[in-house]
C-alpha positions in Angstrom: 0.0 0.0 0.0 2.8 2.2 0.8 4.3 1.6 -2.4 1.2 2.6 -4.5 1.1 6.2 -2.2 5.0 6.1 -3.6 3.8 6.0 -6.9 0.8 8.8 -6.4 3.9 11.1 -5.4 6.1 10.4 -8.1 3.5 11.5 -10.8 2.6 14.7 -8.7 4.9 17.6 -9.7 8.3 15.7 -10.9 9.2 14.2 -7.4 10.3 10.8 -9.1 13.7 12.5 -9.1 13.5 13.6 -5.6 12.8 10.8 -4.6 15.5 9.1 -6.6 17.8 10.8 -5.4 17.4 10.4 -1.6 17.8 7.1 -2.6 20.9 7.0 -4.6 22.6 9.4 -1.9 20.9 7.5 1.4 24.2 7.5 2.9 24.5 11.4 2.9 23.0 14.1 5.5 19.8 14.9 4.9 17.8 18.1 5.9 14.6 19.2 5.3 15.9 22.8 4.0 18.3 20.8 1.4 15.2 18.4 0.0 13.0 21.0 -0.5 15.2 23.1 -2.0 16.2 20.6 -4.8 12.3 20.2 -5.3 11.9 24.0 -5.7 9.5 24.3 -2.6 9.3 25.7 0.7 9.8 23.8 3.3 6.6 24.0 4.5 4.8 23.2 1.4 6.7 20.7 0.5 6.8 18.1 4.1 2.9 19.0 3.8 2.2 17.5 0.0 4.8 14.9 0.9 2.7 13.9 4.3 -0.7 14.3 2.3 0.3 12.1 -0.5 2.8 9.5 1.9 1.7 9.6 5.3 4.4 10.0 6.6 6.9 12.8 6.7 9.8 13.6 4.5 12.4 12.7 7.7 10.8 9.1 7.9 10.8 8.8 4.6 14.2 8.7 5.0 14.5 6.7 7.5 12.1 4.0 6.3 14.5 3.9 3.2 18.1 4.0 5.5 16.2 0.7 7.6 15.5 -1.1 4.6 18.9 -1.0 3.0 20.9 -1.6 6.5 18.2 -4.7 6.4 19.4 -5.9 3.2 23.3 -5.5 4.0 22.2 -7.4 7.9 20.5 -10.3 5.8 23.8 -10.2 3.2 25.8 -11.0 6.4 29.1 -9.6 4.1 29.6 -6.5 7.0 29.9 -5.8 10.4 27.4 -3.9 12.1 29.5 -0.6 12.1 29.9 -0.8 8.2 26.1 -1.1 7.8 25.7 1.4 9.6 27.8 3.9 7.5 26.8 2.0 4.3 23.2 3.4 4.9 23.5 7.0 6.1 23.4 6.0 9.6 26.8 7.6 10.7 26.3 7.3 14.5 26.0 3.7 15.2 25.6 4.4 18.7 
């Protein structure tokens, strides 16, 4: 279901490549500032169509998206715990 509100997203106002690119650069720092910059937004509009069309916020987003990937490297069992971490934008493994 989540994946289908995804897709609603990506076909409102060009955020396929927003999206895209949190992905491809998961490991870096993200602020809200930052991401709604890149989609030519304010802040505010932008974590409010996000929330509408997602339900959830453009932070957990994120998050959901850093969890999956340290999941996938965890299952892989090719790195240590600390190395996930870094490997998916979680750079306080504490």
């Amino acid at each position: 279901m989540l994946e289908k509100s995804y897709q609603r997203l990506a076909n409102n106002n060009g955020i396929t490549h927003l999206l895209s690119y949190i992905k491809e650069n998961i490991r870096e720092t993200f602020n809200l500032e930052q991401i709604s910059e890149k989609a030519c937004m304010s802040k505010a509009h932008f974590c409010r169509m996000v929330k509408q069309e997602l339900g959830i916020t453009p932070m957990v987003y994120i998050l959901q998206e850093r969890l999956t990937l340290a999941k996938k490297h965890l299952q892989m069992g090719k790195y240590q715990i600390q190395e996930v971490c870094y490997l998916s934008g979680f750079n306080n493994p504490t």
